[in-house]
N, C-alpha and C positions, 0 to 999 in steps of 0.2 A: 504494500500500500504506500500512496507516494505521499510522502510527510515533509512540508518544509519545516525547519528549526528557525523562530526569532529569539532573539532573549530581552531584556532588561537585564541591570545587575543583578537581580534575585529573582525575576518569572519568566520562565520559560511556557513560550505558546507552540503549538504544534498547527501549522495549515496544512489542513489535510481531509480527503474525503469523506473521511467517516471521523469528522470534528467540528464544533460550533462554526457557523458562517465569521470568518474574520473581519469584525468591522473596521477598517483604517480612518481614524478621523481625518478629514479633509480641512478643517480650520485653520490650519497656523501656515496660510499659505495667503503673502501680499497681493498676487494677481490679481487684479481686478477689486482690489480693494484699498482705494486710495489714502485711508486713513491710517487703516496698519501698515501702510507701506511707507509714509510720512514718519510715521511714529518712529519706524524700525530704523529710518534712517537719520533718525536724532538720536537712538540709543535708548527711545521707552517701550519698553518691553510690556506695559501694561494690558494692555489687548491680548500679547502673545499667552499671557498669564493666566487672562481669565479664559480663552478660550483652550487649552490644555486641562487645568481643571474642571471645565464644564464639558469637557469630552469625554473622558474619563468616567467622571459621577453620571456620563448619562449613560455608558455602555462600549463606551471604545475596548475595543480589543489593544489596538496600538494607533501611534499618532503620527499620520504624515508631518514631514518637518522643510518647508521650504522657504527659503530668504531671497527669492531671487526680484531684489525693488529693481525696476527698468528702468530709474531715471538717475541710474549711475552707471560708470562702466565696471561690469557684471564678475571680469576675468580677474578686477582689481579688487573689490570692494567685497563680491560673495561669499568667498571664502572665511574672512572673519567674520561678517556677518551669520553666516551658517552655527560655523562653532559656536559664536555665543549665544545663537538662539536652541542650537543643543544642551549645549551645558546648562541654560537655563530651568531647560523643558525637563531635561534629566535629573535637574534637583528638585523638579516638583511632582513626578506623578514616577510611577514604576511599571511603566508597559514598554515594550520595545516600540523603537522608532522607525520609520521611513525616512532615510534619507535622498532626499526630494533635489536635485539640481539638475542642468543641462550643463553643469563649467565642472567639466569632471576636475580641475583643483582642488575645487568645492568640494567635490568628493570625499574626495582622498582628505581633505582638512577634517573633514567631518570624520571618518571611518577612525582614524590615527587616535580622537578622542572619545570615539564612542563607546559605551559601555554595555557591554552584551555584545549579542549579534544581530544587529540589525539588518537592516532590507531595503538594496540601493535600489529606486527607481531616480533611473531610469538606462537601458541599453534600446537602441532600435538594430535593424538590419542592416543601418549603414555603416560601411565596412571601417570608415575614421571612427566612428562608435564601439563597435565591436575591439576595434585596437586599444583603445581607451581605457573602457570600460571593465572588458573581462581580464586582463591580467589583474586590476584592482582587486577585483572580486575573492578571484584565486588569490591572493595574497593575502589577503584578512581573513578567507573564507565566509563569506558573507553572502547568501542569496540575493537575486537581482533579479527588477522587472523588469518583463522583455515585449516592448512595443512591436506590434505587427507593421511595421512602415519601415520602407530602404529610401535610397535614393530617388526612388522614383514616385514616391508619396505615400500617399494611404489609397490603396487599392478598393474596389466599389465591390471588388471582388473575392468571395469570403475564399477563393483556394486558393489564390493568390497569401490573401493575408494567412494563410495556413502555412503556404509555403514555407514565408520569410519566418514565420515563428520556427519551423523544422529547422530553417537555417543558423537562429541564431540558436537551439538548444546544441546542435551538431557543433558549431561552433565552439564553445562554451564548454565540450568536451573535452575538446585539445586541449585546453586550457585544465582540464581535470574537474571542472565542476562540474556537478551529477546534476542528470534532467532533476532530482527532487530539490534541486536550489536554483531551478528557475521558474516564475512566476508568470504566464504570460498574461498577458494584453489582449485581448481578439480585437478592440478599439470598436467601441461601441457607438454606431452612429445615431443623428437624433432623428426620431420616429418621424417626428411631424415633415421634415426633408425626403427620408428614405422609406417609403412604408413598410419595405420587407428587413427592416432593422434589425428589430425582432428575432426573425425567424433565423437571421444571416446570424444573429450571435449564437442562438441554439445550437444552431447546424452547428458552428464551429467548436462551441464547447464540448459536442458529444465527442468530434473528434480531436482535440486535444488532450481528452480524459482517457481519450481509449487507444489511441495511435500512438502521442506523444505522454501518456502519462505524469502530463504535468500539472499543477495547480495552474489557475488562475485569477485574475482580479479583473478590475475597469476602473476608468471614472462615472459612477453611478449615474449620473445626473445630466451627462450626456445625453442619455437615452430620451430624457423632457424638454432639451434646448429649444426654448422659441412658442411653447408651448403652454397657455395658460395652467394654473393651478397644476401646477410641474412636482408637485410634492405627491399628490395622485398618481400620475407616472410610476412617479419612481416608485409607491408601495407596492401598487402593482404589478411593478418589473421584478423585482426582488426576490418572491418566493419563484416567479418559472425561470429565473439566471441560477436559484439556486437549486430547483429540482432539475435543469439541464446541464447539473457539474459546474456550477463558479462558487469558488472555494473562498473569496474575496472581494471586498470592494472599497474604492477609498467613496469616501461618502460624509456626510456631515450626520452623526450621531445624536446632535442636538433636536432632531424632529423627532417627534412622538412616535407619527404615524409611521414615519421609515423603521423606526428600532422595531415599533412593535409586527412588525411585517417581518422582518426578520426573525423575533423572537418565536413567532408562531412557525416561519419555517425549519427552524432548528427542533420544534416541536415535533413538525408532520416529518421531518426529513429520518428523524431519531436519533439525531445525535445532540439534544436535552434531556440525558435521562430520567424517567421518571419524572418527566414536566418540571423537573426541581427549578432552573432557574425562570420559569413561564411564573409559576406558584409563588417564587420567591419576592420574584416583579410584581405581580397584579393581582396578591391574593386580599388587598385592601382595596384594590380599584374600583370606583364608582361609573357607572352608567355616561352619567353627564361630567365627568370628568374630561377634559381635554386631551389630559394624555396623564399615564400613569408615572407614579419615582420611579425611577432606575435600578437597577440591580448595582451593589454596589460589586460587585464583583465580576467582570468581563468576563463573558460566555467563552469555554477554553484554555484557562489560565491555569495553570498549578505551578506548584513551587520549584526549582530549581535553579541551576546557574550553569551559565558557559560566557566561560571567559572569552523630470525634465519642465522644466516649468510647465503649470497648468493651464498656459495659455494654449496650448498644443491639445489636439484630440488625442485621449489617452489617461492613465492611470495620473491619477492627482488634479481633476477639474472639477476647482472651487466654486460655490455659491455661498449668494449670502444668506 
């Protein structure tokens, strides 16, 4: 069974098929959000603070982690940017992180201080990528997410986007890392554009679960771009990505309706045993309630230790 390893300094999470849907919080990411991105570039971290803890309390599994403000140069500035918004994040909450860049510097800034073993998104198909990217990988030992896109874009074409994923796990070999530490991408397009969206992600997670034997993730919220009352979308998208094999998603945790569309598919899927953490969340829930508390404890989580920007279609696409 194909199990990827993240850590934290002391919790170890398992992605994997027969394990809680991994929810990656999407929040601590400036794209498209002019105030955090301000903030971050005077050095206040306040935003970044409260939306890590409000991730977390509401159900995060682990916390994408991205500094990438555009109204600096990215090659110069990202890299301490990054770290500090790591170390920050990692003295506040204890879930593994995503480390979220396109300036693989960044990367590598990031990995060198990270504690646990975290999960670089992002790699794509293309080959200065793949140069980049995977010897990092292999050297920290670190799983990576792997975007369905080369040089030549993002394909409308789900064998296509099958291919390049084939390509970069083959890849990724040579290098020694095992298909169970890459994460792919299928690249989830937005419904209200493409109307076989949908079906195009299905189709390809059956066969990445079964071909490639890899996990996977998205940017959840793709799937709603453009499209009113886009939180419907997405609850809706959620339990059939997750009963067609998607092992993951970065997503904002902070919506009621998204967790708890999750929570019930971990339910029906069976990897909530015993309804325990369904019970644990909403055995006080009311009716007319808007949306239930949180499990304080992330769907997946037990105890242990081991020592690209979101503006792009793809894993780490923020909303507010």
């Amino acid at each position: 069974m194909t199990r990827t390893i993240v850590a934290s300094a002391t919790r170890e999470i398992i992605i994997g098929f027969d394990q809680p849907f991994c929810v990656i919080g999407e929040r601590i990411n400036p794209t498209g959000r002019k105030k955090l991105a301000a903030e971050m570039i005077e050095g206040n971290f306040d935003t970044v603070i409260k939306d890590a803890l409000e991730q977390v309390a509401a159900g995060a599994t682990m916390l994408d982690v991205n500094a990438g403000v555009t109204s600096v140069n990215p090659n110069e500035t990202e890299p301490a940017l990054l770290v500090r918004t790591m170390e920050i994040v990692q003295g506040l909450v204890d879930v593994p992180l995503s480390i979220d860049s396109s300036v693989t510097a960044a990367i590598e800034a990031a990995l060198k201080i990270a504690k646990g073993r975290p999960l670089v998104n992002s790699v794509t198909g293309e080959e200065e990528k793949l140069e980049a990217i995977l010897p990092l990988c292999a050297k920290y030992d670190v799983p990576v997410v792997a975007i369905s896109n080369d040089e030549t874009g993002i394909s409308m074409d789900p064998d296509v986007r099958f291919a390049v994923a084939k390509k970069i796990v083959e890849r990724a070999m040579d290098y020694g890392i095992k298909p169970h530490d890459i994460v792919v991408d299928p690249l989830v397009m937005p419904i209200g554009a493409l109307g076989d969206a949908g079906r195009q992600v299905f189709q390809l997670l059956y066969r990445l679960r079964n071909e490639l034997k890899v996990n996977t993730t998205c940017g959840l919220s793709n799937i709603s771009f453009g499209l009113p009352h886009r939180h419907g979308i997405n609850a809706g998208f959620i339990p059939m990505v997750i009963g067609a094999g998607m092992t993951s998603a970065i997503m904002n945790p902070c919506r009621p309706q998204e967790m708890e569309a999750v929570r019930a598919a971990n339910v029906l899927n069976g990897t909530d045993p015993n309804c325990g953490n369904w019970i644990m969340t909403y055995r006080d829930h009311k009716p007319s309630e808007a949306g239930a508390a949180p499990s304080t404890s992330p769907p997946g989580a037990s105890s242990g230790r081991r020592g690209g920007r979101a503006s792009r279609v793809g894993a780490g696409a923020a909303t507010e």
